[in-house]
C-alpha positions in Angstrom: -3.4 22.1 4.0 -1.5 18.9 3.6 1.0 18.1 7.0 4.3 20.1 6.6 7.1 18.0 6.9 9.8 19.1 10.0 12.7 20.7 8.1 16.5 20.8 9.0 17.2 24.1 9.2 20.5 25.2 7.3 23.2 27.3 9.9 23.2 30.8 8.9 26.1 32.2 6.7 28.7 34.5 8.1 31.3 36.3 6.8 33.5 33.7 6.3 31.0 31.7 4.2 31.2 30.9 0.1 28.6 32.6 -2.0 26.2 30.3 -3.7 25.6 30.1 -6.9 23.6 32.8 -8.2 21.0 32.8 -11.2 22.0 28.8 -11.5 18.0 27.9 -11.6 17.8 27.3 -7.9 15.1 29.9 -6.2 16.6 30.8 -2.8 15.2 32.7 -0.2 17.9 34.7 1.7 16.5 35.0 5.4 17.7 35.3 9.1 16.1 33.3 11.8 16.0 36.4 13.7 14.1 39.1 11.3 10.3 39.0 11.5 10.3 40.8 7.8 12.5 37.7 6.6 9.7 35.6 8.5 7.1 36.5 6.9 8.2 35.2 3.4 9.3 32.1 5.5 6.0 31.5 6.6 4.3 32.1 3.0 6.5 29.9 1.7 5.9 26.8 4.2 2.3 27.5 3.8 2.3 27.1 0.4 4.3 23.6 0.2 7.4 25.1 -1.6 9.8 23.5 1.0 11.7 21.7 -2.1 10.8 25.3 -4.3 12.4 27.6 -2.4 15.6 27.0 -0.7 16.3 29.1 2.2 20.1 31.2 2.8 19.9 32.1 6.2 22.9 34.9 6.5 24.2 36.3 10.0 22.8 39.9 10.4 25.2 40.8 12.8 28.8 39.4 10.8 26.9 38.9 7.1 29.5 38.0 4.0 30.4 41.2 1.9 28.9 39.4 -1.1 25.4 39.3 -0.4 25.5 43.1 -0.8 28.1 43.4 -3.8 26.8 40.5 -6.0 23.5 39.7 -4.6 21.4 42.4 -3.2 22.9 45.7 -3.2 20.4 47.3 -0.2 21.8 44.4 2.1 18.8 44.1 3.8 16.7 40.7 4.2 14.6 39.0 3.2 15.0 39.0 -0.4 14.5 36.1 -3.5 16.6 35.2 -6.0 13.8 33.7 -8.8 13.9 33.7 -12.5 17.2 35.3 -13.3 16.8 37.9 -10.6 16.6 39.5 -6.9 14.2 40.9 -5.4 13.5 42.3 -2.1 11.0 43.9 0.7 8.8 41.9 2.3 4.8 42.9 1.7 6.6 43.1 -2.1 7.4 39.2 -1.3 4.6 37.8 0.1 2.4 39.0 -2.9 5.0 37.6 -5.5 5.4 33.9 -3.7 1.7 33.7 -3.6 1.1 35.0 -7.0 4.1 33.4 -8.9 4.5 29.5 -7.2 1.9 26.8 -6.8 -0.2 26.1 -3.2 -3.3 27.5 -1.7 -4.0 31.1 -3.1 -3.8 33.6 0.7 -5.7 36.5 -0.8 -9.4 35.7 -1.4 -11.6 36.3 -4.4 -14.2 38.7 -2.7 -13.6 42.1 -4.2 -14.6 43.5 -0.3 -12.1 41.2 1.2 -9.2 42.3 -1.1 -10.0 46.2 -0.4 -9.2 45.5 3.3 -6.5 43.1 2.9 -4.5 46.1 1.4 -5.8 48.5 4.0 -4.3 46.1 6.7 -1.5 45.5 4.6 -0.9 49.0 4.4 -1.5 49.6 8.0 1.2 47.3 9.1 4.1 49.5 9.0 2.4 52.1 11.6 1.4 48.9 13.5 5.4 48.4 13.5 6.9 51.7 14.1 4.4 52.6 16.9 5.1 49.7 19.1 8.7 50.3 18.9 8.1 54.3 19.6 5.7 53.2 22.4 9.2 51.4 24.3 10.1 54.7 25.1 6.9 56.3 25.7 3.6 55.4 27.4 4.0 51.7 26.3 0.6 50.6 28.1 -1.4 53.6 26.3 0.2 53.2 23.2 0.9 49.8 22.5 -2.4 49.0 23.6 -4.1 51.7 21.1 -2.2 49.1 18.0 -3.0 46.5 19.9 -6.6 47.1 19.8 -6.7 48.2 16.3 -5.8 44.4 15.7 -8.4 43.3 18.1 -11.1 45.3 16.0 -10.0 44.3 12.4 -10.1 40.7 13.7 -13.7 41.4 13.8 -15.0 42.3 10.5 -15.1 38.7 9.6 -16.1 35.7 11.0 -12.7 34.7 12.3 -9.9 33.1 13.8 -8.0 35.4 11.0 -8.8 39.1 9.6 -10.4 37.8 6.1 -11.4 34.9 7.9 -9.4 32.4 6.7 -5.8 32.9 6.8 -4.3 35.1 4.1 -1.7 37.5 3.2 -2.7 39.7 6.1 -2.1 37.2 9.2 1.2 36.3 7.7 1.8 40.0 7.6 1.5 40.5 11.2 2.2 37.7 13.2 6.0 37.7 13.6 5.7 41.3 15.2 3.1 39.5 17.1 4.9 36.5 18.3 8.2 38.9 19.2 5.7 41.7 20.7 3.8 39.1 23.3 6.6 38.0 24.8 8.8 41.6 25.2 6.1 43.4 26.1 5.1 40.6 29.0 8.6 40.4 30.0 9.7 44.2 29.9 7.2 45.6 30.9 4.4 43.0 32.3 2.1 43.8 29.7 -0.3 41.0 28.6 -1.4 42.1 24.8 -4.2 39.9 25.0 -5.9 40.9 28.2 -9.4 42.0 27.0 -8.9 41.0 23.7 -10.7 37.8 22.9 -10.1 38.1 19.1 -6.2 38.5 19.1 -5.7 36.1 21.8 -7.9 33.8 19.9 -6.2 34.5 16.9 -2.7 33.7 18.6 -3.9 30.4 19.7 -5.1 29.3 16.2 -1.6 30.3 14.5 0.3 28.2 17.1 -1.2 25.5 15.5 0.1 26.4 12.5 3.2 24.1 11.4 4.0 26.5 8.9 4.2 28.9 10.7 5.4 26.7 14.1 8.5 26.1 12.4 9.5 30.0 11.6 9.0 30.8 15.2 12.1 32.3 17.4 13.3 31.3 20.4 11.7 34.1 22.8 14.2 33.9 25.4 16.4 35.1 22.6 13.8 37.9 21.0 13.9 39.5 24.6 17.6 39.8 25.3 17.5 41.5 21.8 15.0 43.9 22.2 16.3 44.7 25.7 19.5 45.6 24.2 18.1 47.2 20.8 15.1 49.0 22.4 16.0 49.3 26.6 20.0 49.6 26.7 
């Protein structure tokens, strides 16, 4: 992919900001720097080029404005798109439409086999998600390590770095849990996710090359002060 040019980032909106326009032709991408679900449509949307396509509404989770859930989307959750006359929301939902619906290199290949277990990892990903967080409270080391391991072997169907070999839908699914996942568990709980794993850390590596997805990526000091207080409080 061509270089990604480094983007000024817009401050988020709180509750104290004006609506934007809505339905005036501009697609907007309403996101929070914080949420890895808002990420992932983030990094699609980099990956693709659609910088100047898609302009991004970052909103303040914790003091949002009232009108992003009476007049844009009612479920008040991010990420979601406003795009040909309407909004729509959740993000697995989000990455499929921005690939299939706006220009840029196509992240889900042609091969019928590769496509089959795309959307068995897609699928997978919300188990990945809800068992790490359960595993905070549990055995973290046993079961974190379990989903942790079920990455390590999916990375290893295909020649590699990424699950369908080159990056697609898939990676872009998972790495923001990823990214916010290495550095709690290390810090919390001294837990290195890529001990023993030679695929994932490998995998890692190659994405933090990535400038589109570089430029999505938190600040982890800050992901671990808020999963200490979310998860460990």
């Amino acid at each position: 992919m061509a270089a990604l040019r480094e983007e000024v980032l817009p401050p988020s909106l709180d509750a104290t900001a004006e609506q934007p326009p809505l339905f005036d032709g501009t697609t907007r991408l309403y996101t929070a720097y914080i949420c890895p679900y808002a990420q992932r449509v983030w990094i699609i949307r980099n990956y693709k080029g659609l910088q100047d396509k898609i302009k991004l509404v970052p909103l303040n989770l914790y003091n949002r404005p009232d009108w992003y859930k009476e007049k844009v989307y009612p479920l008040n959750k991010v990420p979601s798109l406003e795009h040909n006359g309407k909004v729509i929301g959740e993000s697995l939902d989000l990455i499929k439409y921005v690939d299939g619906n706006f220009e840029g290199p196509s992240l889900l290949p042609d091969d019928p086999a590769k496509r089959e277990y795309a959307e068995e990892l897609l699928s997978y990903s919300d188990t990945f998600v809800s068992s790490i967080i359960s595993s905070f409270k549990g055995d973290t080391a046993k079961e974190a390590g379990a989903q942790f391991d079920y990455l390590e072997n999916a990375l290893q169907k295909f020649d590699g770095p990424f699950f369908l070999g080159e990056i697609s839908q898939v990676d872009i699914a998972y790495v923001p849990f990823v990214e916010r996942y290495q550095v709690f568990l290390f810090e919390a709980f001294k837990i290195d996710i890529t001990e023993g794993r030679p695929k994932l850390a490998a995998w890692i590596e190659e994405f933090n090359k990535n400038d589109a997805y570089k430029q999505t990526k938190y600040d982890p000091k800050a992901i671990v002060e808020h999963y200490k207080k979310r998860f460990l409080a």
